[in-house]
C-alpha positions as CSV (number, residue, x, y, z in Angstrom):
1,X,-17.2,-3.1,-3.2
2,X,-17.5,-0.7,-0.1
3,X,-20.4,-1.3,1.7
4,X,-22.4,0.7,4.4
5,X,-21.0,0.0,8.2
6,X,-23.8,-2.8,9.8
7,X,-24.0,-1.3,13.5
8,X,-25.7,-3.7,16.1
9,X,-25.9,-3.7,19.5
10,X,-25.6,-6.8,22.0
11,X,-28.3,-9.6,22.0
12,X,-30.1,-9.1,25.6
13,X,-32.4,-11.8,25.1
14,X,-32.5,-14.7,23.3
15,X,-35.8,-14.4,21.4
16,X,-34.8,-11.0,19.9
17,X,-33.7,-11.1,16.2
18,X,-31.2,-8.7,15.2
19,X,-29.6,-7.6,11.7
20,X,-26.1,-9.7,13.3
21,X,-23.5,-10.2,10.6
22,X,-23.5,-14.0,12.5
23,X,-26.3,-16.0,11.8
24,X,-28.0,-16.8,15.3
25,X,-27.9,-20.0,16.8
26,X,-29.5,-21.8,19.6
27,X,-29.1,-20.3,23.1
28,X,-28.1,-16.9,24.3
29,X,-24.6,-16.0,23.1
30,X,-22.6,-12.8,23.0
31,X,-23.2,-10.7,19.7
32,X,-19.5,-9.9,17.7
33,X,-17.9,-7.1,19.6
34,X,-18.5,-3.9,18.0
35,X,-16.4,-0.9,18.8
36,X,-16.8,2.6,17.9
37,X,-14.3,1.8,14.7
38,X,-17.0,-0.5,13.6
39,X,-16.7,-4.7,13.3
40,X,-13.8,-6.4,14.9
41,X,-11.9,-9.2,12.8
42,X,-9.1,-11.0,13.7
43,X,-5.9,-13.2,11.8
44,X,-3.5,-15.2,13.5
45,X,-0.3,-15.4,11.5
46,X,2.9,-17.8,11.7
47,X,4.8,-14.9,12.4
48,X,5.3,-11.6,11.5
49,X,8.9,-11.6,10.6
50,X,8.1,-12.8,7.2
51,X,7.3,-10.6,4.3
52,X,5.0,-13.0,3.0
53,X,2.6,-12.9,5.7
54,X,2.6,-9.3,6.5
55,X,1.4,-9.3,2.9
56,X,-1.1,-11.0,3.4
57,X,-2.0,-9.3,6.8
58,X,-2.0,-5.9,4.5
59,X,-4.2,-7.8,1.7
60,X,-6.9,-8.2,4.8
61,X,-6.2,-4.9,6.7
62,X,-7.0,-2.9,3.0
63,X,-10.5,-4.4,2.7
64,X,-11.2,-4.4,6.4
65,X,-10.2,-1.1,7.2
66,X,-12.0,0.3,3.7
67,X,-15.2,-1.0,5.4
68,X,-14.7,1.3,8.6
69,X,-14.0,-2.4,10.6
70,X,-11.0,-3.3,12.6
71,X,-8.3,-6.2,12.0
72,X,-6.7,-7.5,15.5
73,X,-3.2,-9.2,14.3
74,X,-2.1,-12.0,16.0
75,X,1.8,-13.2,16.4
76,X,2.0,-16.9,16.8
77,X,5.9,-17.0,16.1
78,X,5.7,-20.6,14.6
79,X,4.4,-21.4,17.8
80,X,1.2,-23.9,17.7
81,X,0.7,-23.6,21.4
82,X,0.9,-20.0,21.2
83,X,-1.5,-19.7,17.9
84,X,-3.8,-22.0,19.6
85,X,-4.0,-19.7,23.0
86,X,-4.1,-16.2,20.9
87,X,-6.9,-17.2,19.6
88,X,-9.3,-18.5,22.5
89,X,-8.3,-14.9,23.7
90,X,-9.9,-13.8,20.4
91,X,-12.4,-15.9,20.4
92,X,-14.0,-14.5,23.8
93,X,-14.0,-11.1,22.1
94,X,-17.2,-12.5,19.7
95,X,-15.4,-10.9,16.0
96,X,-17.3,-11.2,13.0
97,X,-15.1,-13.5,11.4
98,X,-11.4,-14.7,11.8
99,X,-8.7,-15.4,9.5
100,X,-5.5,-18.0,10.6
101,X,-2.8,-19.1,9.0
102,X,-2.1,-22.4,10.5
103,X,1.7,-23.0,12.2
104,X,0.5,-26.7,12.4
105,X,-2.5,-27.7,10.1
106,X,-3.1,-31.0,11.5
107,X,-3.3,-29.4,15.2
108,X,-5.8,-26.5,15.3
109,X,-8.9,-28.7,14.9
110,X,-9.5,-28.2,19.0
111,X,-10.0,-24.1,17.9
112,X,-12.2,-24.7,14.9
113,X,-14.9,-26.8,17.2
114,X,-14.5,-23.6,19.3
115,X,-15.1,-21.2,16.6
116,X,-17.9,-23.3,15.3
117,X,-19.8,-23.2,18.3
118,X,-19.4,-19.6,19.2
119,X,-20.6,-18.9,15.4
120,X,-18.0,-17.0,14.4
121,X,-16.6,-17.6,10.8
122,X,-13.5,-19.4,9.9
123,X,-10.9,-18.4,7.0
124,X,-7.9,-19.8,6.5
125,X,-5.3,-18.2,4.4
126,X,-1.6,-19.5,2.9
127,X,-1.3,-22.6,5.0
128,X,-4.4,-25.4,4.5
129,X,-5.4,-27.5,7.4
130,X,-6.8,-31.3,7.9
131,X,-10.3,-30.3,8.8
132,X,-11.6,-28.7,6.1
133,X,-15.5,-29.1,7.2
134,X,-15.2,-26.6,10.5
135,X,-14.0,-23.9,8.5
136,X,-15.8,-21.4,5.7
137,X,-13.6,-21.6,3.3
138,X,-9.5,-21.8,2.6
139,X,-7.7,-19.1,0.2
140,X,-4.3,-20.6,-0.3
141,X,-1.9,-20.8,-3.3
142,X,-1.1,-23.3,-6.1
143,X,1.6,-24.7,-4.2
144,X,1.8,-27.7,-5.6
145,X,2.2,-26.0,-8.9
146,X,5.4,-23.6,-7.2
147,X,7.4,-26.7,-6.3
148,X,7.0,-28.0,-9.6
149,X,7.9,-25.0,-11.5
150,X,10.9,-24.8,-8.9
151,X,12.3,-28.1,-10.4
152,X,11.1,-27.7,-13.7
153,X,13.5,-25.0,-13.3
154,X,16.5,-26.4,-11.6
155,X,16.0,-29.5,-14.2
156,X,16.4,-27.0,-17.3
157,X,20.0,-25.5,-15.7
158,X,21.3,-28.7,-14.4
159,X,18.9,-31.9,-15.2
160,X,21.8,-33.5,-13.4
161,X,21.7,-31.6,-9.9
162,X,22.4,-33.5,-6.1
163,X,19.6,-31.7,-4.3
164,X,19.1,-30.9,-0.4
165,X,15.8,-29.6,0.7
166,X,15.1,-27.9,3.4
167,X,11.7,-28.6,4.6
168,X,8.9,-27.1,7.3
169,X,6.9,-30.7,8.0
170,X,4.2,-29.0,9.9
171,X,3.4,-26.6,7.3
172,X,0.8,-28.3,4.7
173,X,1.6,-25.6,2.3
174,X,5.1,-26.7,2.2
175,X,4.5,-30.5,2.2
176,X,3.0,-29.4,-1.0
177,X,5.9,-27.6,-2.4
178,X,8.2,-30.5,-1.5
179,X,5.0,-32.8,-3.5
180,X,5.1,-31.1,-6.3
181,X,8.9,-30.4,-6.2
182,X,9.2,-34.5,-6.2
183,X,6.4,-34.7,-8.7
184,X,8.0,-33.0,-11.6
185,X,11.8,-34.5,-10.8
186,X,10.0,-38.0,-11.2
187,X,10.0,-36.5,-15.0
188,X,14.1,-35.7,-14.6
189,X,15.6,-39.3,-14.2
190,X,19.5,-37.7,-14.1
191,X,18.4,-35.5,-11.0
192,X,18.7,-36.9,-7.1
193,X,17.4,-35.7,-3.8
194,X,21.1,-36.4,-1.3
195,X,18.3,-35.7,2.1
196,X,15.9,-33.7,3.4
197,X,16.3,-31.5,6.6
198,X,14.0,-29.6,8.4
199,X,15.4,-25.6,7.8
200,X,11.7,-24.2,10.1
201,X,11.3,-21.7,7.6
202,X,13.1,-18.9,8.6
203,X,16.8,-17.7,7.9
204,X,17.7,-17.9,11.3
205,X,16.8,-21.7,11.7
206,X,18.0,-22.5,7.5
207,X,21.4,-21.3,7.7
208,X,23.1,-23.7,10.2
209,X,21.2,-26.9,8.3
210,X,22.4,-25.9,5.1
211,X,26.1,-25.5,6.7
212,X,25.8,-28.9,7.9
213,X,24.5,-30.4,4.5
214,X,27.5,-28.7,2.5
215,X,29.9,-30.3,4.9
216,X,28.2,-33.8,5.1
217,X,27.4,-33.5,0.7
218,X,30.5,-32.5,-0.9
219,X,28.8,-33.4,-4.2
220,X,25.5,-31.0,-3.5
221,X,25.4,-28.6,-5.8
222,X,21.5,-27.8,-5.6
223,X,19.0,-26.6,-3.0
224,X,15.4,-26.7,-2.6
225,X,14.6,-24.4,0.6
226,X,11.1,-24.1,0.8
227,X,10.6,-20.2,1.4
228,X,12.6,-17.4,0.8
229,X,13.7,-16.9,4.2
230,X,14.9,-20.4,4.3
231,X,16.4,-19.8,0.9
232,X,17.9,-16.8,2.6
233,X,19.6,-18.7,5.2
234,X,21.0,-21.5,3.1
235,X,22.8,-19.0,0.5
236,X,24.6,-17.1,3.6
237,X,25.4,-20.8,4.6
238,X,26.6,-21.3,1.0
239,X,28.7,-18.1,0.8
240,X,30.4,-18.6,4.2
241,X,31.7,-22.2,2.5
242,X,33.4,-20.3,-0.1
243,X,30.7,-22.3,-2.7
244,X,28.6,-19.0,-4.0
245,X,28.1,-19.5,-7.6
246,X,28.6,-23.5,-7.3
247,X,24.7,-24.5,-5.7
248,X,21.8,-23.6,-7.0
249,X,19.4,-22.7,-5.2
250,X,15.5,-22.6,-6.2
251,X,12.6,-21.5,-4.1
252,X,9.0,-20.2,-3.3
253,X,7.7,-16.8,-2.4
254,X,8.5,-14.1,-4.7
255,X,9.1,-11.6,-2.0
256,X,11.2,-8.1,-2.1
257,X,14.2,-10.2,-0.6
258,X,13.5,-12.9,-2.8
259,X,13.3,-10.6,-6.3
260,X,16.5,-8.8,-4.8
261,X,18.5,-12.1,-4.5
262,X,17.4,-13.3,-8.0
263,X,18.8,-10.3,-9.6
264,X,21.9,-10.3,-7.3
265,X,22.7,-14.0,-8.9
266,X,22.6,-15.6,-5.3
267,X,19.4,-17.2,-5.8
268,X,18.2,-18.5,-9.1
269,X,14.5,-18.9,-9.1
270,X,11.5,-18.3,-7.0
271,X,7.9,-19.2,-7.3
272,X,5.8,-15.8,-6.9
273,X,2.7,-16.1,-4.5
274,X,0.8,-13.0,-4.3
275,X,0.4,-12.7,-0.6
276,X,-1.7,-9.5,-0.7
277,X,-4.3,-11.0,-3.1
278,X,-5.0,-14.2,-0.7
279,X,-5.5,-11.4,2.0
280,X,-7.9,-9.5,-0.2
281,X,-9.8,-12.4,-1.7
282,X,-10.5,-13.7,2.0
283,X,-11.6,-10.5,3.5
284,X,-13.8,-10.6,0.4
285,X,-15.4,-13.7,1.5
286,X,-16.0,-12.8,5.2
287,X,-18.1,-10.0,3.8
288,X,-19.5,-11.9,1.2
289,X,-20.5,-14.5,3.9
290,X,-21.8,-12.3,6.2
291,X,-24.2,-10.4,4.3
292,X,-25.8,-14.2,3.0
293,X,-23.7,-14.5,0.1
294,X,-22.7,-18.2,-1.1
295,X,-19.1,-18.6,-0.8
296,X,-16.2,-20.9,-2.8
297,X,-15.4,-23.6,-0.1
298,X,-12.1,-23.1,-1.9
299,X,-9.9,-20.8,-3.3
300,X,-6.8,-21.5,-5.1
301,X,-4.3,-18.5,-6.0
302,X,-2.1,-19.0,-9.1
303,X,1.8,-18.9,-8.8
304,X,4.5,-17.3,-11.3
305,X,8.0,-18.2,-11.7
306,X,10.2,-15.3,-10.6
307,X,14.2,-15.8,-12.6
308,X,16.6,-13.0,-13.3
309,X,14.3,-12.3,-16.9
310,X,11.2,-10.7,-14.8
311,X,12.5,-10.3,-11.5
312,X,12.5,-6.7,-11.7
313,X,8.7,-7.1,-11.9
314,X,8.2,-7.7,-8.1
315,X,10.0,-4.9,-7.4
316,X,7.9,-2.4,-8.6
């Protein structure tokens, strides 16, 4: 799959064709910034505090770097506004391609346009986003298919369960957990959803929500965080309220800390993503893009169901 280093040097006038890993387009424009490391490429994650991410980041960085290119990694910190400015920074720097997992997916459009008129390659990983058509392609996973399994799950260890969820609204890849979450417990008639909270995906943010719902919900006796930080969060919250053992508490992720808590007993179930494979498979199709190569508009990563059985699997 490694590939010879494409070296080119900047486009002086506008009627000279070059071997450019971006297709020309009308008008003089800046080639992609080379350096003497080769290609730069850049990703702008939701934050690099979570394991899931930096997996991905090391999923791009292995197929990147293998190629003699460079990644640039960007720290949004579940900021839009932030994302958003990172990556007009970026964007001025001409790289071969970019990848961005989306804090908000209905708010990045304005950097897509951007992106599309400078010519420079779009692919979004994890999180999907609204406008589909300005980007080259989206490598997310099943999601859908992880909330499901989560309360296909919870259903077969207590089909009678009062469920909180804590939810990250701006995150399409979490409106699709919670979807497919609700989807299968339309099949579970015995099972009920008490409210839904925003937790922001992160420990930090989970654990006083999930404090609060255990004081309002004496009769809660399930969770559906939407991460495993947020899962993280919401069983300190559940252990400080002298309740471990007595919630259940389901999730998606499949990280270290998540395989770690499933063995532990604090959390019972979480839906395995493999991070490092949607990095790989979208670094894939950069490459695959820029050397004229067609390229699946979309790309949909299977999920796993991680309980206390094959737990020890992620761990290895």
């Amino acid at each position: 799959m490694k590939h010879a280093i494409v070296r080119f040097r900047q486009v002086l006038l506008c009627g000279l064709v070059a071997s450019l890993a971006v297709p020309a387009t009308t008008g003089c424009r800046r080639s992609p910034e080379t350096r003497a490391g080769g290609r730069l490429f850049g990703v702008s994650l939701q934050s690099v505090d979570n394991p899931v991410f930096v997996e991905i980041q090391a999923g791009l960085q292995a197929v990147i770097e293998a190629k003699g290119d460079k990644l640039a990694v960007l720290d949004a910190r579940f900021s839009s506004l932030k994302q958003k400015s990172d990556l007009t920074d970026l964007l001025q720097r001409q790289p071969a391609a970019i990848f961005i997992n989306p804090v908000n997916w209905e708010d990045i459009k304005g950097t897509l346009i951007e992106a599309k008129r400078r010519n420079v390659p779009v692919i979004i990983v994890d999180t999907p986003v609204n406008d589909s058509d300005l980007v080259l392609c989206q490598v997310v996973s099943d999601n859908v298919e992880a909330g499901r399994l989560a309360c296909e799950e919870l259903a077969r260890v207590n089909p009678q369960a009062r469920i909180v969820i804590l939810h990250l609204s701006l995150n399409k890849a979490c409106i699709d957990r919670v979807a497919g979450f609700r989807q299968e417990m339309a099949r579970h008639p015995g099972m009920r959803i008490l409210d839904t909270q925003e937790g922001k995906g992160s420990a930090k943010t989970a654990r006083p929500v999930m404090r609060d719902l255990l004081v309002r919900f004496p009769e809660l006796d399930a969770a559906f965080p939407i991460n495993d930080p947020s899962a993280m969060g919401a069983i300190a919250a559940i252990e400080e309220a002298g309740r471990a053992g007595q919630v259940t508490v389901v999730t998606v992720d499949g990280s270290h800390d998540g395989a770690t808590a499933v063995l532990a007993g604090k959390l019972h179930s979480t839906s395995a993503q493999f991070p490092s494979e949607i990095g790989r498979l979208a670094a894939v199709a950069a490459y695959d893009h820029l050397a004229g190569k067609p390229v699946t508009r979309n790309i949909v990563v299977p999920v796993k169901l991680i309980t206390k059985e094959n737990a020890a699997s992620i761990l290895k």
